[in-house]
C-alpha positions as CSV (number, residue, x, y, z in Angstrom):
1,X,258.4,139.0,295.9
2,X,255.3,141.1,294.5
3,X,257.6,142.5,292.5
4,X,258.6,139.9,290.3
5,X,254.5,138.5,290.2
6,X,253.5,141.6,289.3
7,X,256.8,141.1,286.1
8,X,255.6,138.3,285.7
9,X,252.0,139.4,285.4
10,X,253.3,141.7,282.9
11,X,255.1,139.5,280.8
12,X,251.7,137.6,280.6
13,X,250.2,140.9,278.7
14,X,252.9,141.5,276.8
15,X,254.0,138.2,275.0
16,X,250.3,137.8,273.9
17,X,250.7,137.5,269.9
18,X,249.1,140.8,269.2
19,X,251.0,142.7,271.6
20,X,254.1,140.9,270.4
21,X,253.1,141.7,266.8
22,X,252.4,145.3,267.8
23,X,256.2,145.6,269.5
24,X,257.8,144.4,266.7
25,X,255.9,146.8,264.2
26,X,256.7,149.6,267.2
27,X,260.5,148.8,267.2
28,X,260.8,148.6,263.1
29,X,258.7,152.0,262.7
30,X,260.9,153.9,265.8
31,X,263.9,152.6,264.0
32,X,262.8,153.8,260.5
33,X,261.6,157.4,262.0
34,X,264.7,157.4,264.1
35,X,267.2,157.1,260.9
36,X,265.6,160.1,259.2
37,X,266.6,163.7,260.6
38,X,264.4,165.7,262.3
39,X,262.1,163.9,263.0
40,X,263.0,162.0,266.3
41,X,261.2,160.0,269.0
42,X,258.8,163.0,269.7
43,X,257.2,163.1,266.3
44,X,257.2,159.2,265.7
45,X,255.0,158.7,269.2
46,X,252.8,162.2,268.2
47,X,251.9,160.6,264.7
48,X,251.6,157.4,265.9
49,X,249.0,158.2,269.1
50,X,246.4,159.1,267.2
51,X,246.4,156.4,265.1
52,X,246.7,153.8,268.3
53,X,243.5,155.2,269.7
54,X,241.8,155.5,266.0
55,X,242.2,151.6,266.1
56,X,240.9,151.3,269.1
57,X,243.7,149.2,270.6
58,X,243.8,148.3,274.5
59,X,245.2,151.3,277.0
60,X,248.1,148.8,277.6
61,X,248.7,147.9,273.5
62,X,248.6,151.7,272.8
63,X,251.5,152.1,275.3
64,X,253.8,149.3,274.2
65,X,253.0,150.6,270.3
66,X,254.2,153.9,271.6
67,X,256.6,153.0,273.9
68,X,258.8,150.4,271.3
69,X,258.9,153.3,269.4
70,X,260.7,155.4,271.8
71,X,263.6,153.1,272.1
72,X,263.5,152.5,268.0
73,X,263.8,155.9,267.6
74,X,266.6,156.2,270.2
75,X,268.5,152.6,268.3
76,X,268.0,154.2,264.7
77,X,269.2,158.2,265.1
78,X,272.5,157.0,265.8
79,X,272.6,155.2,262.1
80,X,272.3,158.8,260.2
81,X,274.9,160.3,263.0
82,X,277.2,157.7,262.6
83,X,277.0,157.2,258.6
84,X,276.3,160.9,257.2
85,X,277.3,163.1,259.8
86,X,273.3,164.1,260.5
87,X,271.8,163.1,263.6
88,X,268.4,161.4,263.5
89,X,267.8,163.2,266.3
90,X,268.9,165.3,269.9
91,X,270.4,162.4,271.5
92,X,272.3,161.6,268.5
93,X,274.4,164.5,268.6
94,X,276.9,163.1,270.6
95,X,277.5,160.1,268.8
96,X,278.1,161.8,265.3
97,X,281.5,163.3,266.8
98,X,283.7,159.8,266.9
99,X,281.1,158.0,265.3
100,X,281.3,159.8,262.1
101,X,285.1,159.5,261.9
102,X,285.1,156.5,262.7
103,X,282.7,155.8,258.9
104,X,285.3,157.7,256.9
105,X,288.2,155.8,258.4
106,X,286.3,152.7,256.9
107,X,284.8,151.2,260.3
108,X,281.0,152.5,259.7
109,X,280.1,148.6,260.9
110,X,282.2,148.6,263.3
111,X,280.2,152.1,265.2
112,X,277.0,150.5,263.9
113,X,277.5,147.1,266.0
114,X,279.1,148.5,269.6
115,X,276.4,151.1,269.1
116,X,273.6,148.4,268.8
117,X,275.2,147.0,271.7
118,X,275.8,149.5,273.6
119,X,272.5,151.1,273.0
120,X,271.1,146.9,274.3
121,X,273.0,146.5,277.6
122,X,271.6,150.7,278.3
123,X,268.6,150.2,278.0
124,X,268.6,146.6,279.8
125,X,270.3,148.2,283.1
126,X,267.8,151.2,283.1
127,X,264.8,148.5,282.6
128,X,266.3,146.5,285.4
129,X,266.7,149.9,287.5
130,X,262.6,150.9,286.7
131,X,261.6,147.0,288.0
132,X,264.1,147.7,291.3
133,X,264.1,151.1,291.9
134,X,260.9,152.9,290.7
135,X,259.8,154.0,294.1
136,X,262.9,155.1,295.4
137,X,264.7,157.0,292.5
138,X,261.1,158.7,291.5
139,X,260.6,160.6,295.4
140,X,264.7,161.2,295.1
141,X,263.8,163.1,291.9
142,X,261.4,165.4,293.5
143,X,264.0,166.6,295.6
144,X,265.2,168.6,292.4
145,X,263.3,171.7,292.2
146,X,263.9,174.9,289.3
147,X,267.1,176.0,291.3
148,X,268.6,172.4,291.6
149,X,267.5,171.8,287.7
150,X,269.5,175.7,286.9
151,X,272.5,173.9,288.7
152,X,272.4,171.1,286.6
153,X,272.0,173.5,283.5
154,X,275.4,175.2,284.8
155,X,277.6,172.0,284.8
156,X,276.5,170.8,281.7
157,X,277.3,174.2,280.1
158,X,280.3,174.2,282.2
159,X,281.4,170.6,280.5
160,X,280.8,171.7,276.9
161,X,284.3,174.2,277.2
162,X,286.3,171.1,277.8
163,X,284.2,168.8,275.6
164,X,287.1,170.3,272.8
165,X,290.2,169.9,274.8
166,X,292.0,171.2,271.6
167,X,290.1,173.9,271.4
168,X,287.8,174.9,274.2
169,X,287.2,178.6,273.8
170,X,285.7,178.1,270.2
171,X,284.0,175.6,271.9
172,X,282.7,178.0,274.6
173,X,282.1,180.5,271.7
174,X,279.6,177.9,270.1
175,X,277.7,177.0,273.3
176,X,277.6,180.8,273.7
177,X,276.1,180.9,270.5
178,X,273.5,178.3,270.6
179,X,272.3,179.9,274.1
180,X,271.7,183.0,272.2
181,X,269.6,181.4,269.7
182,X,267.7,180.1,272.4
183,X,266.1,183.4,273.6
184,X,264.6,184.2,270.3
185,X,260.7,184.4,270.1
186,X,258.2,185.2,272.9
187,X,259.5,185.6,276.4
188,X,256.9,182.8,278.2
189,X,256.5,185.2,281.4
190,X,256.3,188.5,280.4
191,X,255.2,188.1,276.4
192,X,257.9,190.4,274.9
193,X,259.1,189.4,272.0
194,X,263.0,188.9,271.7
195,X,264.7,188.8,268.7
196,X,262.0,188.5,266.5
197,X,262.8,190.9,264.0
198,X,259.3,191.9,264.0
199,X,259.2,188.2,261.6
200,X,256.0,186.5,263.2
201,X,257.5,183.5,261.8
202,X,260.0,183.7,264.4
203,X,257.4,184.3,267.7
204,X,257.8,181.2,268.9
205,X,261.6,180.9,268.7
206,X,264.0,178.9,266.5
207,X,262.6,175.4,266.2
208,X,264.8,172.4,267.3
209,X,264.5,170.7,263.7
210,X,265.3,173.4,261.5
211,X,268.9,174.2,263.8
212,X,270.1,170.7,263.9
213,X,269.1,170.0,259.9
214,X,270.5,173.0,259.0
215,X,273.7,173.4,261.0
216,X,274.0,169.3,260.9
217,X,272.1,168.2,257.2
218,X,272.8,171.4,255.1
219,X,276.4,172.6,256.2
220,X,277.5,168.6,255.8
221,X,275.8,168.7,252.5
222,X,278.0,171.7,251.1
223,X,281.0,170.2,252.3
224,X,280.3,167.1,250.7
225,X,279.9,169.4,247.6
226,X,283.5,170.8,248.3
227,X,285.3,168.3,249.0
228,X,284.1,165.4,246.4
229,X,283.6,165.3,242.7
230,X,280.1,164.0,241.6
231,X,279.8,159.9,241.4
232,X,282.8,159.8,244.5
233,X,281.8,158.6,247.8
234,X,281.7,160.5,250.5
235,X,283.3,158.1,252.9
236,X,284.8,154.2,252.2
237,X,282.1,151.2,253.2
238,X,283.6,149.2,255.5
239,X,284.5,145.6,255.1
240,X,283.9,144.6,258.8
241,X,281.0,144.5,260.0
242,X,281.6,143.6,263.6
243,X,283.6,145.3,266.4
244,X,286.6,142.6,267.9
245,X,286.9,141.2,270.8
246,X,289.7,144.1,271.6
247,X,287.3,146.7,270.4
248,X,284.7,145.2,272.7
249,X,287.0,145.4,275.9
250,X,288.1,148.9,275.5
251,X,284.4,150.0,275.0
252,X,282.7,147.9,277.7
253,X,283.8,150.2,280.9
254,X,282.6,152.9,278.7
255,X,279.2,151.2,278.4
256,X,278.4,150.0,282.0
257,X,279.6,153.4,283.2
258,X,277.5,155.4,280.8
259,X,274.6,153.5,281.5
260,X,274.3,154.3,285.4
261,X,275.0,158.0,284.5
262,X,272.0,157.6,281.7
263,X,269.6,156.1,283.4
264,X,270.1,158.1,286.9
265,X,269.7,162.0,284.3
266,X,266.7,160.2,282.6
267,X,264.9,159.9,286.2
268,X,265.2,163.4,286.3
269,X,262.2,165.1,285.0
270,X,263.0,167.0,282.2
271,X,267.0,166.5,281.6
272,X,266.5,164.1,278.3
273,X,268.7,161.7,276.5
274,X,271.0,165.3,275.3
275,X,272.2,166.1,278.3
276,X,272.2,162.5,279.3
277,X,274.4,161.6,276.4
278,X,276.6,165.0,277.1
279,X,277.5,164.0,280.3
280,X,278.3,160.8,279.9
281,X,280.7,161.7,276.6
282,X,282.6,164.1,278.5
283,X,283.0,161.9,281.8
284,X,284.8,158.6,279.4
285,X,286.9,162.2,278.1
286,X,288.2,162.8,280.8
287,X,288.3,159.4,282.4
288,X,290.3,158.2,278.8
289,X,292.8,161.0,278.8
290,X,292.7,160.0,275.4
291,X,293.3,162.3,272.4
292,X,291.6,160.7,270.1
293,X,288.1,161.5,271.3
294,X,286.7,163.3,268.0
295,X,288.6,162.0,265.6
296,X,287.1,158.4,266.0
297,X,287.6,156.8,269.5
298,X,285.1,153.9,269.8
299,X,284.6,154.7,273.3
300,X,282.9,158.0,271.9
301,X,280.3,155.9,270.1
302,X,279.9,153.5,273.2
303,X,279.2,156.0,275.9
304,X,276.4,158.1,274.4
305,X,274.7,155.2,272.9
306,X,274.3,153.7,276.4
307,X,273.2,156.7,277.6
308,X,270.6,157.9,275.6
309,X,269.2,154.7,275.3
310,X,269.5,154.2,279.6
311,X,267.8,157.5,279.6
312,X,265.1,157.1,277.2
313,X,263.9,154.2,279.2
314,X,265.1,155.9,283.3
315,X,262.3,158.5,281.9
316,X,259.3,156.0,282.3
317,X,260.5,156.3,286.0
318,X,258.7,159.5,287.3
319,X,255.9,159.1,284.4
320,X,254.7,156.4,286.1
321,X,255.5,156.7,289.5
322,X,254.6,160.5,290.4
323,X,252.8,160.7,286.7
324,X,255.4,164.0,285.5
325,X,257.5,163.3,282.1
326,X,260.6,162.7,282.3
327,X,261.2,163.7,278.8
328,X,259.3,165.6,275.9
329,X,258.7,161.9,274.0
330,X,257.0,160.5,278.1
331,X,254.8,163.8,278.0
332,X,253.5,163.0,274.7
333,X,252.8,159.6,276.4
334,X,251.0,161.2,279.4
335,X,248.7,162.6,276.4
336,X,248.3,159.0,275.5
337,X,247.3,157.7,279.0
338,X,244.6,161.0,279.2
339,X,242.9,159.6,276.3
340,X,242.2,156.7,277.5
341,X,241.1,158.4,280.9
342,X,243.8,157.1,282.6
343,X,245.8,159.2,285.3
344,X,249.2,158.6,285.5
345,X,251.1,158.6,288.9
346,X,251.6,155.9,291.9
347,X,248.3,154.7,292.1
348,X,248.4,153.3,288.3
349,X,250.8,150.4,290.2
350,X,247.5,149.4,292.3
351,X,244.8,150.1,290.3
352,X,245.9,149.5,286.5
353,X,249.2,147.0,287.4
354,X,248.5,145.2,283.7
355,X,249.0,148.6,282.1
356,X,252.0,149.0,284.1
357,X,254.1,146.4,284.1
358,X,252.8,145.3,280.6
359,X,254.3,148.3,279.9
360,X,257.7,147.6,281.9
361,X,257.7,143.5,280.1
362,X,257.1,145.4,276.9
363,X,260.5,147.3,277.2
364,X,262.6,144.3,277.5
365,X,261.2,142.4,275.0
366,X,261.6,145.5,272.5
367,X,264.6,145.7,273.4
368,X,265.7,142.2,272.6
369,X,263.6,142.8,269.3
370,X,265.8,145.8,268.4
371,X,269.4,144.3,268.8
372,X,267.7,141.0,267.0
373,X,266.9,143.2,264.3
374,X,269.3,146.0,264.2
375,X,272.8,143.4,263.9
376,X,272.0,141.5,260.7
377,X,271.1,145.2,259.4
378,X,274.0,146.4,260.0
379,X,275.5,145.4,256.5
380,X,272.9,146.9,254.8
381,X,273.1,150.3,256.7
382,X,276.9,150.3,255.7
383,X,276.1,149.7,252.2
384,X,274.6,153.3,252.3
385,X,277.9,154.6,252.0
386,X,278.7,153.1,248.5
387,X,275.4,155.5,247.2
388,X,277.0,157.6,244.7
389,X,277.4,161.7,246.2
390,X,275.3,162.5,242.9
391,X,271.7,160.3,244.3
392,X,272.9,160.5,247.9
393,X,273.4,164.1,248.1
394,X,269.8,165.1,246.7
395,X,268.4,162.6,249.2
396,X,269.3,164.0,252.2
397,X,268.5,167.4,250.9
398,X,265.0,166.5,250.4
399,X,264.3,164.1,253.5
400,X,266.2,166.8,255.3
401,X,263.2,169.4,253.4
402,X,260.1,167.6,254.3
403,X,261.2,167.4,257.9
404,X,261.8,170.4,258.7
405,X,258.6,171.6,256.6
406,X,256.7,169.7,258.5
407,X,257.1,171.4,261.4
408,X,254.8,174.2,260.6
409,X,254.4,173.9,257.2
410,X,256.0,177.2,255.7
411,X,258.6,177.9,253.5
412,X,260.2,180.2,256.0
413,X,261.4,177.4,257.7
414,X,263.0,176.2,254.7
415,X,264.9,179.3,253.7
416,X,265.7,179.7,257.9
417,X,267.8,176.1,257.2
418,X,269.4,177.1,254.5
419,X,270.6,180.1,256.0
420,X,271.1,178.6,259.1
421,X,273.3,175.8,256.9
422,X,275.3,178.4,255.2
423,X,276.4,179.8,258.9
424,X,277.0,176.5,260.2
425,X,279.5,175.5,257.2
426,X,281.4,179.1,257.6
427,X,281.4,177.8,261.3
428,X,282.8,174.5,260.2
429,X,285.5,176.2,257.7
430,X,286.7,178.0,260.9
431,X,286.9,174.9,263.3
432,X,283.8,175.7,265.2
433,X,282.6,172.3,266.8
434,X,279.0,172.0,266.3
435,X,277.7,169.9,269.1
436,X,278.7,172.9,271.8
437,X,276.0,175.1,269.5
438,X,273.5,172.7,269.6
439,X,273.7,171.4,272.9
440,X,273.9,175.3,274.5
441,X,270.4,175.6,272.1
442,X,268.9,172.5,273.7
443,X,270.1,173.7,277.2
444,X,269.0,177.6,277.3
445,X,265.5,177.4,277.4
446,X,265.7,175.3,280.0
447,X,268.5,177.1,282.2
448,X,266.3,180.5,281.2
449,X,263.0,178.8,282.5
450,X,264.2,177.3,285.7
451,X,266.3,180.5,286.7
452,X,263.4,182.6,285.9
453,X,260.8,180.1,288.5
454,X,263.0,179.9,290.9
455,X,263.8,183.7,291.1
456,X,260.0,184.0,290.6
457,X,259.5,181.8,294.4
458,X,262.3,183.1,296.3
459,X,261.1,186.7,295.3
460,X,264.4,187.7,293.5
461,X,266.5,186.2,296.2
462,X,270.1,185.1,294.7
463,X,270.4,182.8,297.6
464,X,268.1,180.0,296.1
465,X,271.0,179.2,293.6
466,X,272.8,178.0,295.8
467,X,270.8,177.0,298.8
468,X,270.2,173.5,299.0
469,X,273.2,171.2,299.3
470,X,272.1,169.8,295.6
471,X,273.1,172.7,294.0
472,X,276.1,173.6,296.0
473,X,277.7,170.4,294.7
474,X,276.3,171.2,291.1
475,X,277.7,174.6,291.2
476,X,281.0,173.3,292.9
477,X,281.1,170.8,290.6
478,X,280.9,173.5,287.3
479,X,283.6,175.9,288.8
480,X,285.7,172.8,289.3
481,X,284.9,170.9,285.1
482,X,286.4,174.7,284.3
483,X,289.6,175.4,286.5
484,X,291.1,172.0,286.9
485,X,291.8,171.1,283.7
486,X,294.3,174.3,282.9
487,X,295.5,173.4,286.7
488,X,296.6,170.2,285.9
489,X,298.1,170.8,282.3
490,X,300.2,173.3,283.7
491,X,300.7,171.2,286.6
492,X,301.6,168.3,284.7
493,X,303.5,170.8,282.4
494,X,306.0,171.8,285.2
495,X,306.5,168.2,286.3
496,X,307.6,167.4,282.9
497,X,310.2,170.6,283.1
498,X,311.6,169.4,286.5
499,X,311.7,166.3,285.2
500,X,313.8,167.0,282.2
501,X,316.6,169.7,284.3
């Protein structure tokens, strides 16, 4: 029961008109930053904090600013993913692979809307999880130390080889890739430097923008170039702008599944809307059987949607509750909280409930505001597609330019993307799948970092791998995403053989 006073208390603080005003401005901006590459929910809350406290706004306006633009940013990088091929930003990936096919086949409104809706009942079900489950799921996730989090690592790499069913060893090749990328720059424990090229341009690795603009932005960009002639469009516009009621049904088990498995990898400190997304992709895969995963299933926009969005909002779980981010965009938040002098962790639910719970209200409302404001959109997204190649093509080049050279301001950067671009449209030329490279990028520091801590507390002990129960079903889990699949086509395989004598 002091559950839902304390919601209520919340909803109180947040549907005052100025925090209302400020949600609405937070869920417009978050979609606006979202839709441009590179930029992503981390660099829309880092620009924007400063700015909350410069105005002086309330501890508990600041985080509703800050949070509604979180979950903008996770509703609008699915628009550039599913329109130009170029996700807005990590969590996007996922969603360019059907979502993108689904534009040239002339259904761009079609991904837009079950993606707005999707990405709606996600983030409602995770919300509704943080007002039931807080407690609970937050002192679960401290049962995952850097050995359970490795395991995790492991499956997820272990899922990108069958994410390509058609071809999974150029699949593994491009995971394999992106983990090599991964190690360039300073190693954090001893201070070597790896890879490096003696370029101190490159000390502090490969940054995340420059890979996914170049490999995503630029190599899209050339084939554009290729394969149209100047004033042609790149895909058709589509002339419905609404999923069916038969689109609707095959995408809804999709949803609700994807949205537990979002929301319960966002509680995890540290996983993120990628791996989130990942996951949930390759579990409606394999739960389809379809073949038509990648070439424009809506079930492929559906799932990740859900899941980025369930995860983006599961990650306010152990940010609030134990006061650790559960995701880069909540640690920028933390920063927020600091500034304010304001210590995150369980006693904010006694001491500052307003902020709290505001906070929680806040969510739900945005989240209403979003699909409000993202559906009648949705027409005027598509109509991005009828842009001539000749103005469209120049755009993204340069939006795709001052993101990535905003990162550290250097033209090294720049000419890295192009480069990087160049590679990742021979890579495309051969039938390398992109989203195995990026995702192995996103995933190797952190495999690297949490083998290395947990070898560092066990002394070099192997053992700790595959110690705790957590990790044996991870591990068992891996071995099993990689041998049953060949099992059970050649299973199936001789069934069909019998069959037929």
């Amino acid at each position: 029961m002091d559950t839902w006073s304390f919601l209520m208390q919340g909803f109180a603080v947040a549907m005052t008109p100025e925090n209302l005003l400020i949600a609405l401005i937070g869920c417009f901006i978050g979609t606006i930053v979202g839709l441009l590459p590179g930029l992503g929910p981390i660099n829309g809350v880092a620009i924007l904090m400063p700015l909350a406290f410069a105005l002086h706004l309330p501890a508990e306006s600041a985080l509703i600013l800050l949070a509604t633009v979180y979950i903008g940013c996770e509703y609008g990088g699915r628009i550039s993913s599913i329109l130009l091929n170029v996700p807005g930003d990590a969590g996007a990936i996922m969603t360019a692979l059907d979502g993108y096919p689904m534009a040239q086949q002339g259904k761009a409104g079609v991904a837009l809307s079950i993606s707005a809706v999707s990405s709606f009942i996600g983030s409602t079900i995770a919300i509704i999880g943080i007002i039931l489950f807080a407690p609970l799921l937050a002192s679960w996730s401290l049962a995952f130390g850097p050995a359970e989090y490795f395991a995790l690592m492991v499956f997820a790499i272990a899922c990108l080889g069958s994410m390509m069913s058609h071809n999974p060893l150029k699949s593994f090749l491009a995971a394999l890739i992106g983990l090599g990328m991964a190690t360039v720059g300073v190693d954090a424990n001893t201070g070597v430097y790896r890879f490096t090229f003696d370029s101190v341009h490159l000390s502090d690795g490969i940054q995340f923008v420059v890979v996914v603009i170049g490999l995503f932005s630029v190599s899209e960009i050339l084939l554009m170039l290729e394969s149209t002639s100047s004033g042609q469009k790149a895909v058709r516009a589509s002339g419905r702008m609404m999923f069916n009621m038969k689109e609707a049904a095959m995408a809804t088990g999709a949803t609700l599944r994807s949205s537990f498995i979002g929301f319960f990898v966002g509680v995890l400190p540290g996983a993120g809307a990628t791996i989130a997304s990942a996951i949930a992709y390759m579990t409606e895969k394999k739960i389809s059987g379809s073949d038509q995963f990648g070439k424009g299933d809506i079930r492929g926009v559906a799932a990740p949607e859900a899941a980025n969005n369930a995860s983006a909002c599961g990650s306010f779980i152990p940010m609030l509750t134990l006061g650790i981010p559960g995701s880069g965009t909540t640690a920028v938040m933390v920063g927020a909280l600091t500034l304010y002098n304001i210590t995150p962790g369980p006693a904010m639910f006694v001491e500052q409930p307003d902020i709290v719970w505001g906070l929680i209200a806040a969510l739900l409302i945005g989240n209403v505001m979003l699909l409000i404001m993202n559906i009648p959109m949705i027409n005027v997204f598509a109509r991005m597609l009828t842009i001539p190649l000749w103005f469209l093509v120049p755009a993204i080049a340069a939006i795709s330019a001052v993101g990535v050279y905003a990162v550290h301001s250097t033209t090294f950067d720049l000419l890295l993307m192009v480069g990087l671009g160049i590679f990742g449209y021979i890579l495309r030329k051969m039938d390398f799948p992109m989203s195995p490279l990026i995702l192995g990028f996103v995933l190797g520091e952190m495999l690297e970092q949490n083998l290395r801590r947990a070898l560092s507390i066990s002394n070099g002990n192997l053992v700790i791998l595959w110690e705790s129960l957590i990790c044996k079903v991870l591990l068992v889990l891996a071995i099993a995403v990689l041998l049953v699949p060949p099992i059970w086509k050649r299973w199936r395989r001789h069934r069909l053989k019998l069959a037929e004598e």
